[in-house]
N, C-alpha and C positions, 0 to 999 in steps of 0.2 A: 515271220519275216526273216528275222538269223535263220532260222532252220535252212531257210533256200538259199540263203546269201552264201552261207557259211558252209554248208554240207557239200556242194560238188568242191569246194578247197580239200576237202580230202585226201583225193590223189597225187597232191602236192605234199602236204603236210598233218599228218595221221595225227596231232593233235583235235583237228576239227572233227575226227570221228564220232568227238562225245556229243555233238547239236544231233546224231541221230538216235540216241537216247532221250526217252521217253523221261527217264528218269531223271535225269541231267536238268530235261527240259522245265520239266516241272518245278525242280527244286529254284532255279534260276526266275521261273518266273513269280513262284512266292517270294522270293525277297526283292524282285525289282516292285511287283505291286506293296509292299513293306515300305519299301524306301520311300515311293511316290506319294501313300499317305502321309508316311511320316514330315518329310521333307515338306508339304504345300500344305498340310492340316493347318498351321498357324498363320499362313498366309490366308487360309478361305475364313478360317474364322475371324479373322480381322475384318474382313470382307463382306463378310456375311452381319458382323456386328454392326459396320458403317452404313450396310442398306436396310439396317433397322427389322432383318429376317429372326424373327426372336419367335421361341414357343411362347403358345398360350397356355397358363396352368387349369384346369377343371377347379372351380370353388371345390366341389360334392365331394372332390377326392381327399387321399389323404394330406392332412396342413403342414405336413413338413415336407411338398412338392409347391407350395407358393414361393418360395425362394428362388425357387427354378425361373420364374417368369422371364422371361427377356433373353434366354440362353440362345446362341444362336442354332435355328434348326437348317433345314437341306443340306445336311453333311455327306448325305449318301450322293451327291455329285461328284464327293473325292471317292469314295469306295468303286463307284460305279469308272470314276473315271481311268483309277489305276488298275481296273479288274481288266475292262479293254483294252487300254494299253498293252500289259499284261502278256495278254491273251496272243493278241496282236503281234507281237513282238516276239514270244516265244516258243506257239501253234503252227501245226504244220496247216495252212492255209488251205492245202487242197483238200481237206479232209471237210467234208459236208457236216457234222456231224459238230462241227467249231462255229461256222455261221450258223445253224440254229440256236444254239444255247448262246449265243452274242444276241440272236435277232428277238431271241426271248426277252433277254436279260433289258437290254434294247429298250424293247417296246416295253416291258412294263416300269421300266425305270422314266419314261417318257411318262406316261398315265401318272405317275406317283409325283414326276417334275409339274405337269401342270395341273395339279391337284393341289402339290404345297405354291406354286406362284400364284394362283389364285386365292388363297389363303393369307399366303405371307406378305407377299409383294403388292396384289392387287386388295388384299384387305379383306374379300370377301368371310364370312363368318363359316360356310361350308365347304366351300372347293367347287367339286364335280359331286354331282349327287350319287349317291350309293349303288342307284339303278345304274347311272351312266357308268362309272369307274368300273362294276361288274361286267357286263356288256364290252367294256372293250378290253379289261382281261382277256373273258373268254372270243373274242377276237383275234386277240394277240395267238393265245394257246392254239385255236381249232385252227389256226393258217398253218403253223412249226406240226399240229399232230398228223393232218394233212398231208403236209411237203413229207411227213417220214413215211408215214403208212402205202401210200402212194405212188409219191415217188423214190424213195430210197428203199430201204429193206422189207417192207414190206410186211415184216412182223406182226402178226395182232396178236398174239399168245402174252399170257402172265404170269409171272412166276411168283410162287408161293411160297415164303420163307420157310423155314423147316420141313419143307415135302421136297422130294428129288422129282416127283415125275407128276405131280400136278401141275401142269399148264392147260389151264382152262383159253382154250381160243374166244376173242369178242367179237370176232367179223372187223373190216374195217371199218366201217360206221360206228359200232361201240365202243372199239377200240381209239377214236378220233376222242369221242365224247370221254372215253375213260381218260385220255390223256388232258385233256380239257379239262378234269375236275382235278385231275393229283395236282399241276400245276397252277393254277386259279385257288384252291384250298390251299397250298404250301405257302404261296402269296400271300395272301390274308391270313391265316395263321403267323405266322411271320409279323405282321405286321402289328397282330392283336399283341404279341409278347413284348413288341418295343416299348415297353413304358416306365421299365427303369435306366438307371443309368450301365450301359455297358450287360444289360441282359440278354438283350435278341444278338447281338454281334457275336459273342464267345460261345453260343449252341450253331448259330450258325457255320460260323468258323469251324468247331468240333464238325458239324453235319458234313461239310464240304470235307474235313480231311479224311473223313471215313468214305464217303463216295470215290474219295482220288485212288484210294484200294481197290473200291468196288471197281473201277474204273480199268483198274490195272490188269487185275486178276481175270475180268470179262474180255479183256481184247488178246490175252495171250494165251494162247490154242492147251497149251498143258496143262496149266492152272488152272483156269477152264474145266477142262476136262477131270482132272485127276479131281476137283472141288464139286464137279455135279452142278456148276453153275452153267448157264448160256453163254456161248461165247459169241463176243460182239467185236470183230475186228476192226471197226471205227473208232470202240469207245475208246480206246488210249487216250486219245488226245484229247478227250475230259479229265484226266488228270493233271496235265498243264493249264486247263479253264479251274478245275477244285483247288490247285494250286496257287493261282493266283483270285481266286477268294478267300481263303485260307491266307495269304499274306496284307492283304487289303484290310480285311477284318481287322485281323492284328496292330496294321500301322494305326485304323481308324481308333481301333480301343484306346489308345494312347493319350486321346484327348474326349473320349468318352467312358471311359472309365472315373467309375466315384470320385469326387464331385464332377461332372461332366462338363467340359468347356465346350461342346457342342452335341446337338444331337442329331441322329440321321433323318429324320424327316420320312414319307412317304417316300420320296425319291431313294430312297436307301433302302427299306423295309420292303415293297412291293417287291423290286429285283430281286433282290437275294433271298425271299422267298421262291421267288418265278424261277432261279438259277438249278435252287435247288430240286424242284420238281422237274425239269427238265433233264437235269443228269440224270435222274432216278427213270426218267423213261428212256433216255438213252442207253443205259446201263443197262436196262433190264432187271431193274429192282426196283419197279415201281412200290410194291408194298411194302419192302423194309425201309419205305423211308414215313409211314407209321411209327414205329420203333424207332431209327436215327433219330427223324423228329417228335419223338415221343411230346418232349417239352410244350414246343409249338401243339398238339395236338391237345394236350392238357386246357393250353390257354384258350386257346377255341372252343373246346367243349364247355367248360365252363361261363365263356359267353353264352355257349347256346340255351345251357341248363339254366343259367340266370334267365335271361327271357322269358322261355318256355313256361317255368315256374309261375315266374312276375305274370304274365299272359292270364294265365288258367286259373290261378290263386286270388285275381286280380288286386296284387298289389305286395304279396311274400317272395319274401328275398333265400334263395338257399346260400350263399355268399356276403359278405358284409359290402362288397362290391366285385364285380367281373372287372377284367382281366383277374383269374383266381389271386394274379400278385400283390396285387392291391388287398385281397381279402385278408393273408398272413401279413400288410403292413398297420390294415388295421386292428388286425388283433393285437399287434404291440411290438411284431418284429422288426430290429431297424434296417433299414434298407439295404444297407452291405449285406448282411445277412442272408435277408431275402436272394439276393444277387445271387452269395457266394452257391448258400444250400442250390436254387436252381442250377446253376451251374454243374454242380456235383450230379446232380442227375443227367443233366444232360451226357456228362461223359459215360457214366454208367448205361446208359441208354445207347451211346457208341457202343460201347464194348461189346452189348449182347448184340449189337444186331453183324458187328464183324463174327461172332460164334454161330452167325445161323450159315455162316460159308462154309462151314463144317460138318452141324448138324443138321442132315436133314436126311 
């Protein structure tokens, strides 16, 4: 919105030059989505405490998360709300490529809203069934893989981290379905990691400020080029959307951070999974975000291998319990802990995959 408001002022007064920076942009709108958590976090949680929206703890898990009980949940209504804003505010509008990763982010933050109001508000014990919440993920996802393939660039090729000149093409059908699973798996990976305090926000935070590079260096024709990346003349203005999840995260950590006065809920976890799969397919790095989100990938596998296992074995556990984080709480590590070492991976997991812009 400033961008249009504020950019033809130029001609007048060569201050406003900087609202056509990319850079400018972005920076401004991580700390206006900062503020807006910060600033309303203790108003929703008050809010959220008086309409009695409190987590449920698992008996089965570990007993020093029954304390937890009653914390207020659906916090990702502020994350989600100041990421749009955000966006909105400091997005160059006409850029297509902004209302998809809004419409994503959108829709699956919708799914996740009325999956925790069902839950929270209306009481229900399970929400939306696992069938249904699937199902209109991939709804959400095949509409946004659709509208790009289609109708916008056109793209179905995929780039392979560390190779310069492997882009295997999907056709556009595959390539829909391809996009349909990064984003629907980033989701629910995402979502599988929320279960400590202040764990899923700080990788994904990292995740987001690493795509806002990816973001950078793909829409600018040199860099681009000189790096042996794709270059994606849209994608800039994913750096002003990674920027303003990257500050959102942040304000939200504030009040989710150990001991946590709220937690995100599905409405928070679902998006900002979805956010992230989406820049990854708008950037054209759909596989490094594998490695960005290494973490996320960790925590899902480990569900799956629990299962799988439990399934076939009928009744052995390879894990003391899935989410893996629960398995190092129950071996005896205390939860800070837990937090912080994840975390550390997470960033290390940043780092190499900004080195694959290099090496390939």
């Amino acid at each position: 919105m400033l961008y249009h408001l504020l950019t033809p002022l130029a001609k007048y007064m060569t201050v406003f030059n900087v609202f056509r920076y990319i850079t400018f942009r972005t920076i401004y709108a991580s700390l206006t989505a900062l503020v807006i958590s910060f600033v309303l976090g203790p108003w929703l949680i008050r809010k959220l405490g008086e309409m009695q929206v409190g987590q449920h703890i698992r008996e089965d898990g570990p007993q020093t998360h029954l304390k937890k009980a009653g914390t207020p949940t659906m916090g990702g209504v502020l994350i989600m709300s100041a990421v749009m804003f955000s966006t909105l505010l400091w997005a160059d509008l006409t850029n297509a490529y902004v209302w998809i990763a809004l419409g994503v982010t959108f829709g699956f933050g919708l799914i996740g809203f009325v999956d925790d109001y069902l839950m929270q508000v209306k009481k229900r014990s399970k929400g939306l069934s696992a069938r249904g919440k699937f199902c209109m993920q991939m709804a959400v996802a095949g509409i946004a893989g659709a509208i790009l393939v289609y109708g916008l660039n056109g793209d179905t090729t995929v780039n392979i981290p560390f190779f310069k000149n492997l882009n295997p093409d999907l056709t556009r059908p595959g390539y829909v379905l391809f996009a349909m699973l990064v984003m629907v798996g980033a989701s629910n990976a995402v979502n599988l990691t929320d279960g400590l305090d202040g764990l899923a926000i700080v990788p994904v935070a990292i995740a987001a400020g690493t795509y806002m590079i990816f973001a950078y260096v793909a829409s600018h024709y040199d860099f681009a080029t000189y790096l042996s990346v794709r270059h994606v003349p849209q994608s800039g203005e994913m750096s002003v959307f990674c920027g303003a999840l990257v500050g959102a995260g942040l304000g939200f950590l504030w009040y989710n951070a150990y001991p946590a006065q709220i937690f995100m809920g599905d409405v928070g976890s679902l998006p900002l999974g979805g956010a992230l799969g989406v820049v990854a397919i708008l950037t054209k790095q759909e596989l490094a975000l594998v490695i960005v989100g290494g973490l996320f990938v960790m925590e899902a596998v480990s569900v799956i291998l629990q299962v799988s296992f439990f399934k076939i074995t009928k009744g052995k556990r390879i894990f003391k319990m899935a989410p893996i984080h629960h398995h190092f709480e129950l071996k005896g590590w205390p939860e800070p802990k837990v937090i912080v070492r994840f975390w550390i991976i997470a960033i290390m997991l940043a780092l190499l995959s900004v080195s694959t812009l290099k090496l390939r």
